[in-house]
Each structure stands twice: as C-alpha cells, then as structure tokens.
N, C-alpha and C positions, 0 to 999 in steps of 0.2 A: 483437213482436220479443223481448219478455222472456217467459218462460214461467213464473215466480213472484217473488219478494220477496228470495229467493238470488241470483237472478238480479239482479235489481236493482241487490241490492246491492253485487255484485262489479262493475260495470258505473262506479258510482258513485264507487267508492271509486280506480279508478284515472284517468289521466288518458285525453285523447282518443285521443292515438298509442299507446297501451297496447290500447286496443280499437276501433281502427280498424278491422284486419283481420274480427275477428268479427261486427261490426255490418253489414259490408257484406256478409258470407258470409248473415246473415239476411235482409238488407235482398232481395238476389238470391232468397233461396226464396221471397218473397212474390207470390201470384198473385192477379193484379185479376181483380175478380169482376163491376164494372158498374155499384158504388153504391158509395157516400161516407159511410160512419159515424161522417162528423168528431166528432159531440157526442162520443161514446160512445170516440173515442181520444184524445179532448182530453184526457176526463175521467182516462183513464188515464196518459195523458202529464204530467196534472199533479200526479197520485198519487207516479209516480215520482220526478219534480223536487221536490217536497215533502221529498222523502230525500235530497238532495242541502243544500250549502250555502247561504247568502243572497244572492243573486244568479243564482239560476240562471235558464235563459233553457229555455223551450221556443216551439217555430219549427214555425206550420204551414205547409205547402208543399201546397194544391191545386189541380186542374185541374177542381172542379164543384162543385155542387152538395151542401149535406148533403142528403142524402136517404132517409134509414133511422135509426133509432132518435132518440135522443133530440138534441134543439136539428135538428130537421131544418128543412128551411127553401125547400122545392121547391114546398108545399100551402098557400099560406101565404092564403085567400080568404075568413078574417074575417079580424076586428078582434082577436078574442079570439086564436084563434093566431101572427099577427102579435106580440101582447103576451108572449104567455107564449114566443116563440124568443127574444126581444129578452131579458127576464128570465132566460134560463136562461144567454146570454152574459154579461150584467151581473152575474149574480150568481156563477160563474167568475174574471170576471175582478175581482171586488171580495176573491174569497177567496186568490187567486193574490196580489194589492195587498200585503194583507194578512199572506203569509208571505212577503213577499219575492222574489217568484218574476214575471218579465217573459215576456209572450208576444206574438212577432211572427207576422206574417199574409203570407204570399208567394202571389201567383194569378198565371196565369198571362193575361198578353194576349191577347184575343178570347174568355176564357171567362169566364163569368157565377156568379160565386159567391156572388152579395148580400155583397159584403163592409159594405155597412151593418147589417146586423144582424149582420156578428162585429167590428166595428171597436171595440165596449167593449172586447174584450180587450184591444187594443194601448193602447187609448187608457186605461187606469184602470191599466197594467201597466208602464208608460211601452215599451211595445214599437213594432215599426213596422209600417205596411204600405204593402206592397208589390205593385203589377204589372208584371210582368217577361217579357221575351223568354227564352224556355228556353235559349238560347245564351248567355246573361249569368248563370245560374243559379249556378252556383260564386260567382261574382265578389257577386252580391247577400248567399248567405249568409255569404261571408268578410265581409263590412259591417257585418252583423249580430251576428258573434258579436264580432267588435272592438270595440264599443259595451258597455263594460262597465256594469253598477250600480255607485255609488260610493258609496251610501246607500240603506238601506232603509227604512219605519216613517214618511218624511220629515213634518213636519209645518212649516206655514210660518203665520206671525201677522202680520200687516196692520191697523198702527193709521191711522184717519186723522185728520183735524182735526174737530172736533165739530161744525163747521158740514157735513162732506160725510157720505154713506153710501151703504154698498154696493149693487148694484144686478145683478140679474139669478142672484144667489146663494141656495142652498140656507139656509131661513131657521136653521135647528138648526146653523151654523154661524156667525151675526151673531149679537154681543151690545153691549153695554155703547151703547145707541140707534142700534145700524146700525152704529157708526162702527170696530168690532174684529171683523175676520175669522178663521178658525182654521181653516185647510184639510189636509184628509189628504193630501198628494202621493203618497204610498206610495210606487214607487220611484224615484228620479231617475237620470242619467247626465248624463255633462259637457255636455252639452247641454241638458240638460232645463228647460223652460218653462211657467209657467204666466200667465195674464191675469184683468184683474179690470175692470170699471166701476164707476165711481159718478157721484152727483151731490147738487147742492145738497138738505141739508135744507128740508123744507116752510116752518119760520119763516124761517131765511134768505133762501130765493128768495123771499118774501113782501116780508120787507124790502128787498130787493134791489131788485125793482119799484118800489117806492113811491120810493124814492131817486132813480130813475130818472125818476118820473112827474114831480116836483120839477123 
C-alpha cells in the first residue's frame, strides 16, 4: 500500500478521514495472486506502526493460510518447523509488546488459518482475536479500533504472604522465595486482565499436615 518511508509518513501524520479516500483507492489496485504472505506484511505492517504513536494498533484481516515466505505455516510436519513458525510470531509479538504497539487477528469462518500459532500476537500485544462472518466485518473492526491502549511498558508486582508462592510462572520473574512476582503486561486497555496461581509453601503444607494428623 505504501511505496516508501515518504509515504508512510505522510499517511501517519494525518488522521483517518484525512486518508481515507487514498487508502481505499490503493486498497482497490491490489490484485490477489493465490498465496498469503502474512509473515512478510506483518513484518512491514509493523515497521510502519512503529512510526506512528504509542498505542497504535495494526489489525490482520485473513481468509488462509500464511503460505509463502517467512512465518509460513501451511508445511508445518516437524517438530522443528512447528517451533521456529510459533518463534517467529512470539518473537513479533514480544517486539510490538515492547514498543507499544497492539496487534489483533480477524479470520474468517470456515477457513483455516491456524490462528494458534499466530494467537502470541494478540495475546502478548493485548490485541484480539477474532472469527467473524464477512457480513459482520465493518461492525468487528469498528470493535476493534474503539478499544483504545490506555497504558504502555505496563508492569504489575504481586506480593504475597510468605507462607504462599507462585505457581505455573516464568521462574526469571519470582523472587524474594517465590512469594513476589514482576510481570511485563506491555500493553493494557480498559479491559485488560491478567491471572496468577499459587500455593502453600513446602514447610507450611508440612506443618499444615501434621496439625491436622493431631
């Protein structure tokens, strides 16, 4: 859609109804060719968005399969490939986290896009995803863009009582014997949630028991 950095940046710097008309005059030249080179427009899409403010939001909208260049996801019959598609989404959407930047995921019903190996994006980006009937398609991404970021960079601290500690969590974020957490949220919206377990330390259930045997 953009054909350089000029481009971009003019694109950027005004608002939507400013460049409505021309986007869709691009939007109209484009001719499908029969393959899906989401990794490869992601990548670009998130170039752009990068040059934009904190909060901005880019929004995939497909009907298949990545199947052509990079994060393709159609051949997927090791182990090792499997890993490195799953990687190249994780590690997108950990850099988008990162700058601020949300990205949601719209497919269409009855088609098959493996959205579990692009679902880091939404999920580490606080974005959404979505299956949608093509008749509902306006009304989804009006949803979407009205979900603003309210906070970037978020970081949340979770003390608990010295007898409990965390549980099912990334150990390079527990310290002080399990019992203090320090999670990157990166972006949030009025909505935005996150969950945690825990449970009885090893001495306390110990004594807990014994108390109990009594």
């Amino acid at each position: 859609l953009l054909e350089s950095e000029t481009d971009a940046d003019v694109y950027l710097s005004k608002t939507i109804g400013e460049t409505k008309a021309g986007l869709i005059s691009k939007i109209s030249e484009i001719d499908e060719s029969g393959q899906t080179a989401l990794g490869p427009g992601l990548l670009v899409a998130l170039g752009i968005a990068l040059k934009g403010t904190l909060g901005s939001k880019v929004i995939i909208c497909t009907d298949g399969l990545a199947n052509i260049g990079l994060g393709a996801v159609d051949d997927l019959i090791t182990e090792d490939k499997i890993k490195a598609a799953k990687n190249f989404y994780t590690k997108i959407g950990e850099l988008a986290k990162n700058k601020g930047v949300s990205i949601s995921l719209i497919s269409i019903v009855g088609d098959d896009c493996k959205l579990e190996m692009l679902s880091p994006l939404a999920e580490l980006t606080a974005g959404d995803i979505l299956k949608v009937d093509p008749t509902n398609l306006s009304h989804d991404f009006a949803n979407i863009l009205s979900e603003n970021i309210i906070a970037t960079n978020v970081e949340v601290r979770i003390k608990l009582h010295k007898g409990l500690t965390f549980r099912n969590e990334d150990e390079k974020n527990i310290s002080e014997d399990g019992s203090l957490l320090i999670k990157a949220l990166g972006n949030v919206t009025a909505v935005s949630y996150t969950h945690l377990r825990a449970h009885e330390t090893r001495e306390d259930l110990v004594c807990r028991l014994l108390l109990e045997k009594k």
